[in-house]
N, C-alpha and C positions, 0 to 999 in steps of 0.2 A: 504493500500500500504506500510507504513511504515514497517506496522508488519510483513511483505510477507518478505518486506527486511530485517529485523533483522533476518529473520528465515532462509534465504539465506546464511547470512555474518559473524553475528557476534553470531548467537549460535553455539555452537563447538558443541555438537553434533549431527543439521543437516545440519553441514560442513560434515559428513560423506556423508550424503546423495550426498549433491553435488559432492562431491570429487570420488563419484561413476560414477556418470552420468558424469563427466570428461574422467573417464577413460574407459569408458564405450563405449561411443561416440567417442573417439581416436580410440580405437582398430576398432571399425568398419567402420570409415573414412580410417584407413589403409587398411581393407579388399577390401574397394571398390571401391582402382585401378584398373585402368584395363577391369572394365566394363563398358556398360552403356546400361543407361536406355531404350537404343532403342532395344535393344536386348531381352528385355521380351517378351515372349506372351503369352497375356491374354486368349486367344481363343483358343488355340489348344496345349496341352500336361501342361497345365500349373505349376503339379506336377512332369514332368519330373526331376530330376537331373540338368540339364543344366539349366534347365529354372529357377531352383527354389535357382541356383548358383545367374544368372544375379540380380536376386531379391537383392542383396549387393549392386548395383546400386544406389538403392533408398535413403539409409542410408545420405546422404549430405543432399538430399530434405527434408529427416525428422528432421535433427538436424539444418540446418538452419534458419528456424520460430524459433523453439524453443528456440535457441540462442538468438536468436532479440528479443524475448519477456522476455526473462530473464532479456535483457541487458536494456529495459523498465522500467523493476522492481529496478535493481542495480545503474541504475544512470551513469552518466557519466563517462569514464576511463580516464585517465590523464595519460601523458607519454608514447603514444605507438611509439614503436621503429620506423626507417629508414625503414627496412627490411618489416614491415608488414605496411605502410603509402604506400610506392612502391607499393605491390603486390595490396592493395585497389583499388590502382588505376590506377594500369594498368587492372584488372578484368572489370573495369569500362569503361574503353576504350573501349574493348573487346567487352564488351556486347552494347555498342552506337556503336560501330561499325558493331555487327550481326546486330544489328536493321536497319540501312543503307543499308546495303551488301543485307541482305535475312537471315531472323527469322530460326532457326532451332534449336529444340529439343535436338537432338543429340548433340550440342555444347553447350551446357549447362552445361552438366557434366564436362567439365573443366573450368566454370565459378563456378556454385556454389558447388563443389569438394574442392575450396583452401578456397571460402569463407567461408564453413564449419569451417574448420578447425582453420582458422585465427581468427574465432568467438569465437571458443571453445577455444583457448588458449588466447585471451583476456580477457577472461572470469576468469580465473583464475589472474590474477593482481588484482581483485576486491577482490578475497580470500584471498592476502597477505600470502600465502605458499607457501614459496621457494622448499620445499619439492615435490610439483605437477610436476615442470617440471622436477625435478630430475625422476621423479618415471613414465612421459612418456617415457623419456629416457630409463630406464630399461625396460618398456615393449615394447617399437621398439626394443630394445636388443633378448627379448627375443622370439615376435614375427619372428625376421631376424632366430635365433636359430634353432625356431622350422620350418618354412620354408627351409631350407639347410639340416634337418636331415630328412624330408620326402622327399625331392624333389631328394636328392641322393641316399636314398634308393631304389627310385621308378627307379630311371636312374642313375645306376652304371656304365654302360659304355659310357655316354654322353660326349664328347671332344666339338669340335667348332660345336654351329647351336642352337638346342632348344630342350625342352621337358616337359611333363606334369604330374600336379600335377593330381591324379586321384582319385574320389570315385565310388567304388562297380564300378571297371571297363570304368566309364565314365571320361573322361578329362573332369577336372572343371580349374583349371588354365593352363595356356604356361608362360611359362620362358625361354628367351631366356639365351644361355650361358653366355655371356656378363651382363646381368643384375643378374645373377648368383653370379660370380666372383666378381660382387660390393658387393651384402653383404659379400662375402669372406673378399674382403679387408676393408668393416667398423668393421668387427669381428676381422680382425686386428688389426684397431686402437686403438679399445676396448683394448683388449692383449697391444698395445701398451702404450695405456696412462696409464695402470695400471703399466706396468716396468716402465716407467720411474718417476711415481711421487711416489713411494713406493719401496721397498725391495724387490721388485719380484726377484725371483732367475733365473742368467744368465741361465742356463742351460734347467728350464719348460720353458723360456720365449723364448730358441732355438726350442726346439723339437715342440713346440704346434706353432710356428713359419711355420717351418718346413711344419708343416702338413698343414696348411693354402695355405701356400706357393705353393707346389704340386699342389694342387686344383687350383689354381691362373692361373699360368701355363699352366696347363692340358685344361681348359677352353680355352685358348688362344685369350684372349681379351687384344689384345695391349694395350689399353688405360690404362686398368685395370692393368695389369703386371707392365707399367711404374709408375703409382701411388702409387704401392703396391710396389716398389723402391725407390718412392722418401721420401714415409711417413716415410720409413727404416731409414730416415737420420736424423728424430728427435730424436735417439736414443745416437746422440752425447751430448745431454741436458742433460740427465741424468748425466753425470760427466762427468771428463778432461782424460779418460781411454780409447786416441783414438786408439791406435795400437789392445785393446782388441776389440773393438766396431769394427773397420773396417775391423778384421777378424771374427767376427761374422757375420757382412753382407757378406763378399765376400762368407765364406760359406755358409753362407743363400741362397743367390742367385742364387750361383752356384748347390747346391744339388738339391734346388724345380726347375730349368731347366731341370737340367739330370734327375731325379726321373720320371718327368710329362713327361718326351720326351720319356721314357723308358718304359712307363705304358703299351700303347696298344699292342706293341712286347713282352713284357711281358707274358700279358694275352692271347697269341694266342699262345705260347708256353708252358703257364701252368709253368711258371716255375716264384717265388718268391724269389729266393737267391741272394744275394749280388754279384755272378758273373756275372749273369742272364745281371745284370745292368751298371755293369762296362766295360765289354764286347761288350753294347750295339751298333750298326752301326745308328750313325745319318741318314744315306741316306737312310733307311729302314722306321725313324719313320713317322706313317699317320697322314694327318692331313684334314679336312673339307672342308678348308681355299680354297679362288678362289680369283681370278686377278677380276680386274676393268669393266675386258671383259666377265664374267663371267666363264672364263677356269679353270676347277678344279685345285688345286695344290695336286699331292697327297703324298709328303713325305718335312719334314718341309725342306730340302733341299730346293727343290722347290719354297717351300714360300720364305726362305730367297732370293734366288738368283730374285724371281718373284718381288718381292716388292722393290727393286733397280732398277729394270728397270725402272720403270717410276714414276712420283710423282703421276698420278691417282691410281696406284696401289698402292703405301705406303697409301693411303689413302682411299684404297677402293672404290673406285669410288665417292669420297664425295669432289674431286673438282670440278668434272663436275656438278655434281649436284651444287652447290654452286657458281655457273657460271652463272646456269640457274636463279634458285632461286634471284640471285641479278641482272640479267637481267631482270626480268618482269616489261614491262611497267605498271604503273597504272597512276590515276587522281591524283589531287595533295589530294584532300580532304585522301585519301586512304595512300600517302604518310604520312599524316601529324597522321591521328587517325587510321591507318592499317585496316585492312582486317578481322578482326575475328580470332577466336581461330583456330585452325588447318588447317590455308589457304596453309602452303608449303604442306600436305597431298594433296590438293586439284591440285595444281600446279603439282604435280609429279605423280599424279594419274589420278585424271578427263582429264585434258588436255591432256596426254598421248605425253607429250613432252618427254621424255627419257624413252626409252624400252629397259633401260639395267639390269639385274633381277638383279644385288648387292650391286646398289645405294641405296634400301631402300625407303621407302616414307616418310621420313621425313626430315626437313632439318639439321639434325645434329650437332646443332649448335645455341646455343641460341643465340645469338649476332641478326643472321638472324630472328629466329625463332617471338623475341620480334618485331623488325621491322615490318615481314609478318603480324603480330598479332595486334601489338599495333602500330604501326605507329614511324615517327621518333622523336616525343615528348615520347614515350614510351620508346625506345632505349636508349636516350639521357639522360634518367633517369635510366634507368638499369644500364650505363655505371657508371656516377655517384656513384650509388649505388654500383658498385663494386669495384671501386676506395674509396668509405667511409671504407669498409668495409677491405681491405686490409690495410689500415692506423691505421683503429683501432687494426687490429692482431700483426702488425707492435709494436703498442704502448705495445700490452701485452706479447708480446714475449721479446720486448726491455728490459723487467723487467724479470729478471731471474727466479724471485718469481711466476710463474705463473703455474712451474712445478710441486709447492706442491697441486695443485687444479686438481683431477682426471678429474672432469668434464669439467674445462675449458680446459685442456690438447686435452681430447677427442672432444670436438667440435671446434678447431683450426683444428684439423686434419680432421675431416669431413668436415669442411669446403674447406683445401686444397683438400681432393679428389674431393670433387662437383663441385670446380672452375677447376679442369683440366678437370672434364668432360663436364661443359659447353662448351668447346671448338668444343671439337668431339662429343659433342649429344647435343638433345634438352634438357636435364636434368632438371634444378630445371626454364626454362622457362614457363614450359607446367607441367600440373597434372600430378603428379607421386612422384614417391616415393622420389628421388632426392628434390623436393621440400616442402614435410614433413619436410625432413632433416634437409634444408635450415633451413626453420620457426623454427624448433624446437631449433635446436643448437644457432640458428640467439639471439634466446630470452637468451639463458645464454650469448652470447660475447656482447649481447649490453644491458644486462642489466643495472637499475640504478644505481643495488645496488652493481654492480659486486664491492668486494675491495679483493682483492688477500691474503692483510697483515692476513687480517681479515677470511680469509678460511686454512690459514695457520696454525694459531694456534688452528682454531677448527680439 
């Protein structure tokens, strides 16, 4: 046993080994959102394409023994953060709660999906390389990359709603727009944290902005457009050069508007010039986008004026929904330890209490989402948790010196994106990608070793 462990930890040359099967195990834990395992079939087409997609399912089921049996071998971990003590234990809830409620398969995958994950990168503290999580980093970077330059090649003209990643013809992933435009705007961040804690030049860091920007836009995911606005305003950190900085944004802001509102009149006139755009009539441009009640909007005209009329419309139908959801009576045991993993799906769907087609079936909204799930000892601790965790950004922002550290730049700012979008989605409550993030960036703002002084000068 000893020797299994020296051969894990402290021989550097089958630190590569493992430093493989880290990363190894990441990429395919990211591959396999979005599926699940109930969706295989063993019996009929099982070499199809589709089927042989869902098979990325499995990936959690397999690296999870093996985690635990590593972590047999390596011994105790000492020091794991706030962020991943929470998510243990709300998983834990979760699944004493399936066991209660009614056992099912299918919810599993978003129990042992986070504990994957949380495994594998505990796992790496025992390795004592700082370098690991930097270098997941990079490959969520470039993972998001090469996702955005296939998915738009595939769907060049996709604006608000959804579309597919496709092999030899078959739709293997859905991406809705919305979850599009997020990595848009963490490829921002990226762009962003690098201008600001380095020499980046004003002008690549407008134009490659710019283009971002558009996309942002063009998508028309509110939530997204205002994040990818607000993150804009940590570019006053950079220096005391606000009249140039706040005409950077005003133009920023204003060109990826008109550019992305100009696109699809654009392209139905075939025409690309610069008067093409300036010429352009707002009340003409189309857009996806639908009211609370489901009535299409079809020119952003439209939207604007629709989403003022009511607060269910500014919000999509996600107050009524969130009306319901916090209406549902339960028992107190249910109050206290929740419901199971994806009980608002169940609430908005099985029960068939709201048949309005743009509510969505989910509840939007982590705050809820942990509740439904985990009960109000869950909540009470998520809240907690979010309140620590804004005190500490707090504490490294307070110190000016935080800007010389790319990586801590970049996960401040992922962080603010994910906390506005727990607001308006279920985000980093539920498996998904949002909660990769979390975890991931989680580990460099609460690490032990974080010292600013000391990444400064390297």
């Amino acid at each position: 046993m000893l020797q299994l462990k020296n051969i894990l930890i402290r021989d550097q040359n089958k630190n590569k080994i493992f430093n493989a099967y880290i990363y190894l195990g990441f990429i395919g834990i990211f591959f396999s959102i979005g599926e699940n395992i109930k969706n295989i079939n063993f019996y009929e087409d099982f070499y199809a394409i589709n089927n042989l997609a869902a098979l990325r399912s499995i990936i959690p089921f397999i690296l999870l023994p093996i985690n635990v049996i590593l972590f047999l071998i390596i011994g105790k971990i000492k020091n794991i953060n706030i962020i991943f003590n929470f998510f243990i234990f709300f998983i834990f809830i979760q699944f004493i709660s399936l066991l209660i409620n009614g056992f099912d398969l299918f919810l599993m995958q978003f129990l042992v999906g986070p504990l994957s994950l949380i495994s594998l990168i505990l796992l790496t503290k025992k390795n004592e390389d700082p370098e690991i999580i930097k270098n997941l980093i990079l490959i969520t970077f470039i993972i998001i990359i090469f996702i955005l330059v296939i998915f738009i090649y595939q769907n060049p003209n996709l604006s608000y709603g959804g579309g597919n990643i496709s092999i030899f013809d078959k739709n293997i992933i859905f991406i809705n727009s919305n979850g599009l435009s997020r990595y848009l705007v963490l490829l921002y961040a990226l762009l962003l944290a690098f201008f600001i804690s380095t020499k980046f030049n004003y002008t690549k860091f407008f134009f490659i902005s710019l283009l971002i920007g558009i996309l942002v836009f063009k998508y028309e995911g509110r939530v997204n457009i205002g994040t990818f606005c607000i993150l804009s305003l940590f570019i006053y950190f950079k220096n005391k050069k606000f009249i140039k900085n706040s005409l950077i944004l005003i133009i920023l802001f204003f060109l990826s508007a008109y550019i992305s509102t100009s696109w699809e009149t654009i392209n139905k006139k075939n025409e690309t010039n610069l008067i093409s755009i300036l010429s352009f009539d707002f009340k003409s441009s189309p857009t996806n986008r639908y009211s609370a009640d489901g009535n299409n909007y079809f020119t952003k005209q439209d939207l604007g004026e629709g989403i003022t009329e009511s607060m269910d419309n500014f919000l999509t139908g996600r107050g009524e929904k969130w009306k319901l959801l916090l209406s549902h009576k339960q028992n107190f045991n249910n109050i206290i330890l929740g419901n199971g993993p994806e009980f608002d799906r169940y609430l908005l769907t099985e029960s068939n209490k709201i048949d309005k087609k743009t509510t969505g079936t989910d509840s939007a909204n982590s705050l809820i989402y942990v509740y439904l799930s985990g009960g109000l000892i869950s909540l009470i601790m998520f809240v907690s948790l979010g309140i620590n965790q804004l005190y500490k950004i707090f504490k490294i922002v307070k110190k000016k010196e935080f800007i010389h550290d790319k990586i801590l730049v970049l996960s401040i700012l992922c962080f603010v994106l994910i906390g506005i979008r727990a607001v308006f989605e279920n985000s980093l409550s539920v498996w998904s990608i949002d909660l990769i993030l979390f975890l991931l960036f989680g580990s460099v703002i609460n690490s032990s070793k974080l010292n600013i002084s000391k990444n400064i000068n390297n």
